[in-house]
N, C-alpha and C positions, 0 to 999 in steps of 0.2 A: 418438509416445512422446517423453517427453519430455528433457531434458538429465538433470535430477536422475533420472527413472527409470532412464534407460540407466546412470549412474554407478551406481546404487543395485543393478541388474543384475547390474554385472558386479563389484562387488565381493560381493552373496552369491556368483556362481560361484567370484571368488579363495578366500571361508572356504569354501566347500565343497570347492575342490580342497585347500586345505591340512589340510582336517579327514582328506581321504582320504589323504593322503601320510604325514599323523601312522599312520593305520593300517594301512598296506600296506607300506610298505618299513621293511626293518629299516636302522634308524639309529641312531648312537650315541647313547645319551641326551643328551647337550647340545645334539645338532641336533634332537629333537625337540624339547624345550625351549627353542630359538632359535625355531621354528616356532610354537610354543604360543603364544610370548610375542607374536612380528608379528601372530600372528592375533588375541590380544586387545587390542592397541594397535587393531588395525585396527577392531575391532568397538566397542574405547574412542572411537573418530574418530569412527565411522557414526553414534554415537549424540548423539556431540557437535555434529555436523553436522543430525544430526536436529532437535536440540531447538534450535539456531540458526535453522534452517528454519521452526521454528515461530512461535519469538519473529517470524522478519521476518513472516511469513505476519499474528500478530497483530497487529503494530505496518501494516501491512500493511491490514488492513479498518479499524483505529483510523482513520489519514491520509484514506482513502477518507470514511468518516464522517465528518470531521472538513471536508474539502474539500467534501463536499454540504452540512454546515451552512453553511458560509461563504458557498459561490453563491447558497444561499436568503436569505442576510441579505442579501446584494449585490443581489440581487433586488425583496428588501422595499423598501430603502434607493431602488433604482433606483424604484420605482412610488412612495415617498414623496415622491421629489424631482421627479420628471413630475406629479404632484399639486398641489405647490409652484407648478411654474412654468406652471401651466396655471390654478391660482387667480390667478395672479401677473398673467398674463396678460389673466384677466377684468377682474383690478380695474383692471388699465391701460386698455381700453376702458371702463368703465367709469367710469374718471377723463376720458377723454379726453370720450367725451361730456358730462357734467358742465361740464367745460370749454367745453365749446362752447355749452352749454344758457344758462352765462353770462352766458359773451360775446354770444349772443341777446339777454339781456334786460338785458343794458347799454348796446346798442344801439336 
């Protein structure tokens, strides 16, 4: 289980004990009302924490997608550039013999 469950957990248990203590014990009105009020702060937070959790969760597989485009271009770039220097490479023996076929028939 996880961190956010376990939190998620035991704050339903906190609104459910406070929803029972609203109905079980008799309390003056402004402490039920004190009560009322924590419990819907509280339930105001879970939900704000929730839809935070979401946004990162979104933003979240965005970065992920975002980080596989980029390896793949790095990737492209990498095989473009070993392409480069393995043409590059040809024409340089191939210049070298050249050279030498030359200097063959200058000789």
């Amino acid at each position: 289980m996880s961190i956010i469950e376990k939190k998620e957990k035991n704050l339903n248990q906190l609104i459910n004990k406070l929803d029972s203590l609203t109905l079980t014990y008799s309390q003056p009105n402004y402490e039920i009302e004190k009560i009322k009020t924590e419990k819907n702060e509280i339930l105001r937070k879970k939900i704000e924490i929730e839809n935070k959790n979401q946004e990162l969760a979104r933003e979240h597989e965005y970065l992920k997608a975002k980080i596989k485009n980029l390896m793949l271009e790095v990737k492209k770039r990498s095989e473009i550039e070993d392409n480069f220097n393995q043409e590059i490479e040809e024409l340089s023996k191939e210049t070298e013999s050249l050279v030498s076929d030359i200097e063959k028939w200058q000789t």
